[in-house]
C-alpha positions in Angstrom: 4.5 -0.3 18.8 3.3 1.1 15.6 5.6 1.6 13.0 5.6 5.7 12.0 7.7 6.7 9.1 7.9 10.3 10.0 12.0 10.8 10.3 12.0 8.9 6.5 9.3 11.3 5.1 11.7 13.7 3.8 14.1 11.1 1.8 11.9 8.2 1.4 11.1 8.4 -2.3 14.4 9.4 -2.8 15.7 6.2 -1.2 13.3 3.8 -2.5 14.6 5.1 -6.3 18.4 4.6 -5.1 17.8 1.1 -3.9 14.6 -0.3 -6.3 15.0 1.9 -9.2 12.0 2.9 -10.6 10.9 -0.6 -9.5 8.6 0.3 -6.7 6.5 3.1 -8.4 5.7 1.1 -10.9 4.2 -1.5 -9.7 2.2 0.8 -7.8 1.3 2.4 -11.4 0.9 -0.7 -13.0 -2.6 -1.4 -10.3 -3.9 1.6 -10.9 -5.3 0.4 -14.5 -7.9 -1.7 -12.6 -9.0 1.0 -10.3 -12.8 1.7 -12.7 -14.0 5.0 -13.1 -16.4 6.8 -10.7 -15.4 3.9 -8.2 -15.0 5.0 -4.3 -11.6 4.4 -3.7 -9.4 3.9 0.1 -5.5 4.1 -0.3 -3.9 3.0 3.0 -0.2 3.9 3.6 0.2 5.9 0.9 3.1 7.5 1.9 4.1 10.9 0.4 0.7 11.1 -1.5 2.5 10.8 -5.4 0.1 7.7 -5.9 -2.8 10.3 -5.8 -1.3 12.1 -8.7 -0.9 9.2 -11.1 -4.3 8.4 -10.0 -5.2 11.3 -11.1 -3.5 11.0 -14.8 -5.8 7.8 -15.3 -9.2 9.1 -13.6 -9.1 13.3 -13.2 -12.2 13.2 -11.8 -15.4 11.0 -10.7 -13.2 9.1 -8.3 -14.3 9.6 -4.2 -11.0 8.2 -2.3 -10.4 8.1 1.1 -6.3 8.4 1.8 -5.2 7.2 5.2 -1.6 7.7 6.5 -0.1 7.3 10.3 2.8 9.6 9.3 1.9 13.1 9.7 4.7 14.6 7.7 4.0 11.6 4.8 0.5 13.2 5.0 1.5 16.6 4.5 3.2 15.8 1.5 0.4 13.8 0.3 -2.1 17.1 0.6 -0.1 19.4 -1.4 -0.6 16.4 -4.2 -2.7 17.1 -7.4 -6.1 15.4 -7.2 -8.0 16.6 -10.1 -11.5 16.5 -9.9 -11.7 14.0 -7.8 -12.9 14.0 -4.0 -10.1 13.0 -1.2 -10.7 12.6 2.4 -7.2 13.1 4.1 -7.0 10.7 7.5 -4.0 11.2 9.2 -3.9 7.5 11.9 -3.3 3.9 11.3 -6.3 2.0 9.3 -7.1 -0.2 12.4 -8.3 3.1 14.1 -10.0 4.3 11.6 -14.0 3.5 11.3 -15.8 5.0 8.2 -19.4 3.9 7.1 -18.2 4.2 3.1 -18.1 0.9 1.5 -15.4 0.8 -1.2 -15.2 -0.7 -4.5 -11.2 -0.6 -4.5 -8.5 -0.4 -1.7 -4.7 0.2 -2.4 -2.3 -1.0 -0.3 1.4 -0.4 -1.5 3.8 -2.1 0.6 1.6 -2.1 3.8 2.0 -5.8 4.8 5.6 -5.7 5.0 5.6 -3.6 8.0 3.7 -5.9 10.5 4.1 -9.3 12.0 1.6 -12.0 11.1 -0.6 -11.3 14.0 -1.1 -7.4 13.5 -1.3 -8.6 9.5 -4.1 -10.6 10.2 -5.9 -7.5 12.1 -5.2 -4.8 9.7 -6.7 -7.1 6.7 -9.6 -7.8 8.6 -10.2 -4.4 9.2 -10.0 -3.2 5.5 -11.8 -6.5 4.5 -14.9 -5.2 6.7 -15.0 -1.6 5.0 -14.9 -3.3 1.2 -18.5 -3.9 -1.0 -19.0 -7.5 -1.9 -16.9 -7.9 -5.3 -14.7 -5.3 -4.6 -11.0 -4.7 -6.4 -7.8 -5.1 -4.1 -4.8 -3.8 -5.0 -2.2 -4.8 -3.2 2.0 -4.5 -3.8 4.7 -5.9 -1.8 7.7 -7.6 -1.4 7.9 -11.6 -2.1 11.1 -14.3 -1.5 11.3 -16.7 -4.6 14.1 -18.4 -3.6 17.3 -15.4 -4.9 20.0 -15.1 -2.1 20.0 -11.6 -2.7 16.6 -10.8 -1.9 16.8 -12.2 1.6 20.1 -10.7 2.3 18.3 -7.3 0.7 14.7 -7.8 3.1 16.9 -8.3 6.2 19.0 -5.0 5.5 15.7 -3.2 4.6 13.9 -4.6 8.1 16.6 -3.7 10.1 17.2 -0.1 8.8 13.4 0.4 8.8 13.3 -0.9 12.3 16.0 1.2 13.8 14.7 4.3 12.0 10.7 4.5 11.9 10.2 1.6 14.8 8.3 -1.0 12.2 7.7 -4.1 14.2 8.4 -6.7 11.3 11.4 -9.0 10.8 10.4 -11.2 8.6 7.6 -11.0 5.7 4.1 -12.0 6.4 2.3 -14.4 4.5 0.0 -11.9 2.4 -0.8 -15.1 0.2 -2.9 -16.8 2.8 -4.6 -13.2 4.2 -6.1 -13.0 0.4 -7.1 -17.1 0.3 -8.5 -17.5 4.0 -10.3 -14.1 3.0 -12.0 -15.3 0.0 -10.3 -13.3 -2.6 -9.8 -14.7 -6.2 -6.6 -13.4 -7.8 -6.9 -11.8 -11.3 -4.0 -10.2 -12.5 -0.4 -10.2 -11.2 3.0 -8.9 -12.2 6.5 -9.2 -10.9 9.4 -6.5 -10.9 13.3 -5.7 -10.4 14.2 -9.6 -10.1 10.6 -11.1 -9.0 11.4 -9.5 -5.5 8.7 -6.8 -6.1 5.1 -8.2 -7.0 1.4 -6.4 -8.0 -1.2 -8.3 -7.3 -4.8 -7.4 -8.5 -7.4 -9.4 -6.7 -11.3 -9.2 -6.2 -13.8 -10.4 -2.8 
């Protein structure tokens, strides 16, 4: 079943600043330093679209970016956003489904991972691994266990709410490390938030 956050669109941000602080956004803020000008850009499950503005405060225009969300009230959020400049195809479905013949020099995916199990992982980078230029920038932030109690008892909370309310299928993280190794990424640049349980990872094909 794919996961849909529709009934969280209204109170998501607002949630994820009550639990993470401002923890989440910026990581999210902290990848978008790599994104290089006049680059053609794909952001998958950006949620409620503010990405696109701070996006938009470090390249106002040159940028061509595709946005891809499942949830159509996430989406209508995300089109009301500031863009600048810069050209943005809106496609409201999930990424698997979605077959465009752009090749991208960057892809942004803020906390996608952590909504699917291993299996439907391994599809869904496949599928944004075929649509990226050889040498292309990926962006990629999530959740990570180093070993604090706290952040299991907190990702077990966090799947169960998430599970009950938008039908996510994951229970448990997958392992985004070995996606990015078996697919012949090279890590660049990485940095860790609100306790190491929140990490930005910068990495290039």
């Amino acid at each position: 079943m794919a996961s849909n956050y529709n009934n969280s669109a209204w109170f998501y941000d607002r949630l994820s600043k009550l639990v993470y602080g401002p923890a989440l956004i910026n990581a999210q803020i902290y990848l978008l330093q790599f994104v290089p000008a006049n680059s053609t850009v794909l952001i998958v499950g950006g949620g409620t679209g503010w990405i696109l503005e701070e996006l938009t405060k470090v390249h106002p225009s040159g940028l061509s970016i595709t946005y891809v969300e499942i949830a159509e009230d996430m989406m209508a959020h995300s089109m009301r956003r500031n863009t600048g400049q810069n050209g943005v195809v809106f496609i409201n479905d999930a990424i698997e489904n979605v077959d465009v013949k752009e090749d991208f020099d960057v892809v942004i995916t803020p906390f996608l991972f952590d909504n699917f199990t291993e299996t439907t992982a391994q599809t869904v980078f496949n599928h944004i691994h075929q649509l990226l230029k050889p040498g292309a920038i990926w962006l990629n932030a999530d959740f990570q266990l180093t070993g604090k109690w706290w952040q299991s008892v907190l990702l077990k909370s966090m799947f169960l709410f998430f599970r009950m309310l938008c039908k996510i299928e994951a229970s448990q993280l997958p392992d985004v490390e070995r996606l990015f190794t078996s697919g012949g990424f090279r890590a660049l640049e990485r940095k860790c938030f609100y306790g190491d349980f929140v990490v930005a990872n910068v990495y290039k094909l």
